[in-house]
C-alpha positions in Angstrom: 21.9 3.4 67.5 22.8 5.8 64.5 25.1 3.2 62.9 21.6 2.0 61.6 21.2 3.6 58.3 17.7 3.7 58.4 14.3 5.2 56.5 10.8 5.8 57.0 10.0 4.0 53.7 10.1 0.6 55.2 7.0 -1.4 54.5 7.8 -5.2 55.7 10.2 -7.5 57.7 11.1 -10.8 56.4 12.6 -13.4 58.7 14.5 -16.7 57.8 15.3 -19.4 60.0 16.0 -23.1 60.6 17.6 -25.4 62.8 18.5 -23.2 66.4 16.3 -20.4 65.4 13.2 -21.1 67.8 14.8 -19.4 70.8 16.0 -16.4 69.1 12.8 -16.0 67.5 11.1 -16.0 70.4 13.0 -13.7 71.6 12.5 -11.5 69.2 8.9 -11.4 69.2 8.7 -11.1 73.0 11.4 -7.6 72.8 9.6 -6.1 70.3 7.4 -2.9 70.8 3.0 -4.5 70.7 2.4 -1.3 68.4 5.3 -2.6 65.9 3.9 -1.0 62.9 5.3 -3.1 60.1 4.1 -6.3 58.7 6.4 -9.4 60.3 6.8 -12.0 57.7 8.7 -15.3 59.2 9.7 -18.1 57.0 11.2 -20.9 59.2 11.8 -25.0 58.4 9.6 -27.1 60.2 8.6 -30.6 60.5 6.1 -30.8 57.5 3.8 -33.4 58.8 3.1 -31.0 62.1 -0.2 -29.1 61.5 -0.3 -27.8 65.1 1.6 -26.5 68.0 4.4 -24.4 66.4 2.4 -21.2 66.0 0.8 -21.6 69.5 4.4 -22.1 71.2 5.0 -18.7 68.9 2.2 -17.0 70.3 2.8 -17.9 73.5 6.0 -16.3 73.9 5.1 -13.4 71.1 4.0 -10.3 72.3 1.6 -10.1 68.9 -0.6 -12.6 67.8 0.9 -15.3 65.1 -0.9 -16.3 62.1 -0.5 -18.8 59.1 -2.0 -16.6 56.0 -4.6 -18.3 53.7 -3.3 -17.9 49.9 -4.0 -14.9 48.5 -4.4 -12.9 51.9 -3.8 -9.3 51.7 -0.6 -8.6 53.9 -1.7 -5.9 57.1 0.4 -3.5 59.1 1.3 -4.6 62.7 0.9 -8.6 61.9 3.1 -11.2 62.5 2.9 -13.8 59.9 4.0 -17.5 59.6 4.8 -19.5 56.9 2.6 -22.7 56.7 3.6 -26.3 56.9 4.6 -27.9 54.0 3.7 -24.7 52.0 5.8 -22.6 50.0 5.2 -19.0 50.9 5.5 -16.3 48.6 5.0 -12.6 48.8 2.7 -11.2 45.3 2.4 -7.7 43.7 -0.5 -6.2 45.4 0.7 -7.1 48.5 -0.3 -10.5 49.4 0.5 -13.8 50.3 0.6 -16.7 48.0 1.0 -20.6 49.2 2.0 -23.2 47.0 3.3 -26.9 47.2 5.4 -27.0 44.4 9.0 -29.3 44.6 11.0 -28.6 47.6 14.0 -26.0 47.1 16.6 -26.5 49.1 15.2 -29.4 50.7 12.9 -27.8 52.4 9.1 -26.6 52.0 8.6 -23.6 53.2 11.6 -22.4 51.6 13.3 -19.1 52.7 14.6 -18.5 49.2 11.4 -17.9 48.0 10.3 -16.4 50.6 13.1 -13.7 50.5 13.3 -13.6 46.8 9.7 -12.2 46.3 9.5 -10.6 49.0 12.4 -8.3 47.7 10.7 -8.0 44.4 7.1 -6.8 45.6 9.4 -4.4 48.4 12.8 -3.6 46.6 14.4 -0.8 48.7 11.7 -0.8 51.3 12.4 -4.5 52.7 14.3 -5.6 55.5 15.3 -9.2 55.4 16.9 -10.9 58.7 18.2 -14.5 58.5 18.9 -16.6 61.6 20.7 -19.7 63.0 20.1 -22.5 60.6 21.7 -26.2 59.2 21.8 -25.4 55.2 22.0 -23.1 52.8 18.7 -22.0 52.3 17.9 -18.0 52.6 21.3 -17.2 51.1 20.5 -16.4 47.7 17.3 -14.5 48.7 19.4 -12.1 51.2 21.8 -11.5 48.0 18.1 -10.6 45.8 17.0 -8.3 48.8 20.4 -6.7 48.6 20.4 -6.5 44.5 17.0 -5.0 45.4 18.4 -2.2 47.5 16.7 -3.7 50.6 18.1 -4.1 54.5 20.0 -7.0 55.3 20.6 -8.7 58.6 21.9 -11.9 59.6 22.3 -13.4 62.8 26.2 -13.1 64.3 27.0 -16.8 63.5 29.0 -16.4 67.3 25.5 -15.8 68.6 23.8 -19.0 66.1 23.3 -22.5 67.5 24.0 -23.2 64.1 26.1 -21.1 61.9 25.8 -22.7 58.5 22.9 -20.6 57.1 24.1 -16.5 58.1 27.5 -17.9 56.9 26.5 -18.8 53.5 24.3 -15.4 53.5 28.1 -13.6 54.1 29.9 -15.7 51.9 27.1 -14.8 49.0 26.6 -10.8 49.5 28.1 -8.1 51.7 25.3 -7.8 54.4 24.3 -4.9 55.9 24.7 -6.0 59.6 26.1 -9.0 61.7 23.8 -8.8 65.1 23.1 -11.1 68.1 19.6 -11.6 68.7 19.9 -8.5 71.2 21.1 -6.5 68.9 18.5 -7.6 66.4 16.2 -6.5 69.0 17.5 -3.1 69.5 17.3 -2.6 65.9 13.6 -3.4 65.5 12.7 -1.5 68.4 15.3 1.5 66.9 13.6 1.0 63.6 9.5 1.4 64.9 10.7 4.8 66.8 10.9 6.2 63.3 7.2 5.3 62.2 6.2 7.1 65.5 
């Protein structure tokens, strides 16, 4: 595992995902270690008008508990986080959560843009963004911000995606950090806690 670059600086994850993203998140969140220190911030597209079930079929497979923040939230070590329905998410100085329903971006509310974007200005060099399987575009331009930033990037090996259309668009718009299948995502996560141990 030392081709990971990695620090003990890190203070949050942020994942993107769409369309093909549910098993490899679940995944994921079942192969990481329960004590994962770090704060787990998810973005992924849903069906807006669907209040319930997604977070509980999360939490069923998750090894940590999955919640939807309330805006203005203060973001905690160790929890896994969810982006709303119909809410944009963002990520504020002071290190907390802000919901909004302003215009879709990208077609889609949650966005992953925005998501990623603020995220990697309240984080800068201390974020690590992955981006998953996915139908659009949408989490591109926030993995080039994290990367401006001096943040981690990831993105699903589009070989290993269900849809490829989203960690494509990420490599066509910034050189990311590392191409991984969800396994390998896993390893990394897991590689990454040891250091916070």
């Amino acid at each position: 595992m030392n081709r990971f670059k990695l620090h003990n600086r890190y203070k949050a994850v942020v994942i993107g995902g769409s369309a093909g993203s549910f098993q490899g998140i679940t995944r994921i969140l079942s192969g990481i270690p329960q004590d994962f220190s770090l704060p787990i911030i998810m973005c992924l597209h849903r069906l807006k008008h669907v209040r319930n079930g997604f977070t509980e079929a999360l939490s069923i497979k998750s090894i940590k508990p999955v919640t939807e923040p309330c805006d203005k939230e203060n973001i905690k070590k160790g929890q896994v986080y969810l982006a709303p329905a119909n809410y944009h998410m963002s990520i504020e100085l002071g290190n907390s959560f802000s919901l909004s329903t302003e215009e879709m971006v990208n077609n889609s509310r949650p966005a992953i843009d925005i998501t990623l974007e603020t995220a990697a200005y309240v984080y800068k060099d201390r974020l690590i963004g992955i981006l998953l399987s996915g139908a659009n575009r949408d989490g591109a331009l926030g993995m080039k911000k994290i990367k401006e930033r001096g943040g981690l990037t990831i993105v699903q090996d589009p070989a290993d995606c269900m849809i490829d259309t989203m960690p494509a668009a990420a490599m066509q718009l910034t050189e990311i950090d590392h191409c991984l299948n969800i396994d390998g995502i896993i390893r990394f996560l897991i590689e990454l806690d040891k250091q916070y141990k």
